[in-house]
C-alpha positions in Angstrom: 0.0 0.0 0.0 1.0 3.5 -0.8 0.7 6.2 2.0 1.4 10.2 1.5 1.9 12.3 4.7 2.0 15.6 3.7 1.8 18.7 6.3 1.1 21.7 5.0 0.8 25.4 6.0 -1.9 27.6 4.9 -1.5 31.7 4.3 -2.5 32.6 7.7 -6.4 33.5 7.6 -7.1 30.6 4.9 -7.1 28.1 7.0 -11.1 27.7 7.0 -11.2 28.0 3.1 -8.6 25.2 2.8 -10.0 22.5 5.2 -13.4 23.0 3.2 -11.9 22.4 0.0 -9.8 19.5 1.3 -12.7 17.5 3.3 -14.8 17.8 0.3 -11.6 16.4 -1.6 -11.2 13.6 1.3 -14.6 12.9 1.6 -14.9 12.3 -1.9 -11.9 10.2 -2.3 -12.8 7.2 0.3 -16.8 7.3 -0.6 -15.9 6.9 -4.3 -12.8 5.8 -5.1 -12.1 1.8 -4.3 -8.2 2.6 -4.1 -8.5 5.2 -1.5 -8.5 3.7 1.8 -7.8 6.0 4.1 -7.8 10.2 3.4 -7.7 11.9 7.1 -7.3 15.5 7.5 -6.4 16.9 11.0 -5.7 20.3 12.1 -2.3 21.3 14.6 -3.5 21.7 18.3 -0.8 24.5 18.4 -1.2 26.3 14.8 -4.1 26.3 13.3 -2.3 27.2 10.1 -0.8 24.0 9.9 -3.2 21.1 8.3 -1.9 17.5 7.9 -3.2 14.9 5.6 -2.7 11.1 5.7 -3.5 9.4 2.7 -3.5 5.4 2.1 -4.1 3.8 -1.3 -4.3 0.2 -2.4 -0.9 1.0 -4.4 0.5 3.9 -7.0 -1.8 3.3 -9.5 -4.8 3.8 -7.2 -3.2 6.8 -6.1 -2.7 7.6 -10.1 -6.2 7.6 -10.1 -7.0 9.6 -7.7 -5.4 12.7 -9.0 -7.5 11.8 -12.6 -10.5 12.3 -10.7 -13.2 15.2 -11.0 -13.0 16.3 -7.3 -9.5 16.1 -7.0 -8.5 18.5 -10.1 -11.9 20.8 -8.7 -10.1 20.9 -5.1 -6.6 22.1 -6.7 -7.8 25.8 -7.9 -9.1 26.1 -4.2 -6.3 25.3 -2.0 -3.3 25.7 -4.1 -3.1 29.9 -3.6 -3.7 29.1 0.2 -0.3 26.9 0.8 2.5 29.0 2.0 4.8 26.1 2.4 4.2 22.1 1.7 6.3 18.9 2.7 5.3 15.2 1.6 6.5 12.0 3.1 6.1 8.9 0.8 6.0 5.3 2.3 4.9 1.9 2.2 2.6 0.2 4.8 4.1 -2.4 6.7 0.8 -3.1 9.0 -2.4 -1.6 9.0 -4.4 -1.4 12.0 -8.0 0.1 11.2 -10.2 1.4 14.3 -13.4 -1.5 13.9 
């Protein structure tokens, strides 16, 4: 499986326009893509201009897909101008432990 952490901070005062457009993006992602397992946003306890998204897909081509689909390319125009600075961490899932 192919995870993407990715922390990201926001202009400050966009933080409310970006979580929008990326919960519609998440939300989107694990009701109607197969691949998508797993698309959490949180928000830093500290700053709230600091939003972190964990992302787990079956493997790179489902994650391929993803960034083919409608809501993904809709969600770009809305949060890209927002990001003042972004860093991505790649992996591989060695053990998945879903909350049942």
């Amino acid at each position: 499986m192919y995870c993407l952490f990715i922390k990201t901070l926001v202009k400050p005062g966009t933080a409310d326009a970006f979580l929008a457009a990326i919960n519609a993006n998440a939300a989107a992602s694990v009701a109607t893509e197969p691949g998508c397992l797993v698309f959490d946003v949180s928000q830093d306890r500290e700053d709230a201009n600091v939003i972190y998204l964990y992302e787990i897909y079956q493997d790179d081509e489902a994650y391929e897909a993803h960034t083919r689909t409608a809501h993904f390319r809709d969600s770009r125009p809305l949060v890209e101008p927002l990001i003042e600075e972004q860093v991505c961490f790649e992996s591989n899932v060695i053990a998945r432990n879903p909350v049942s």
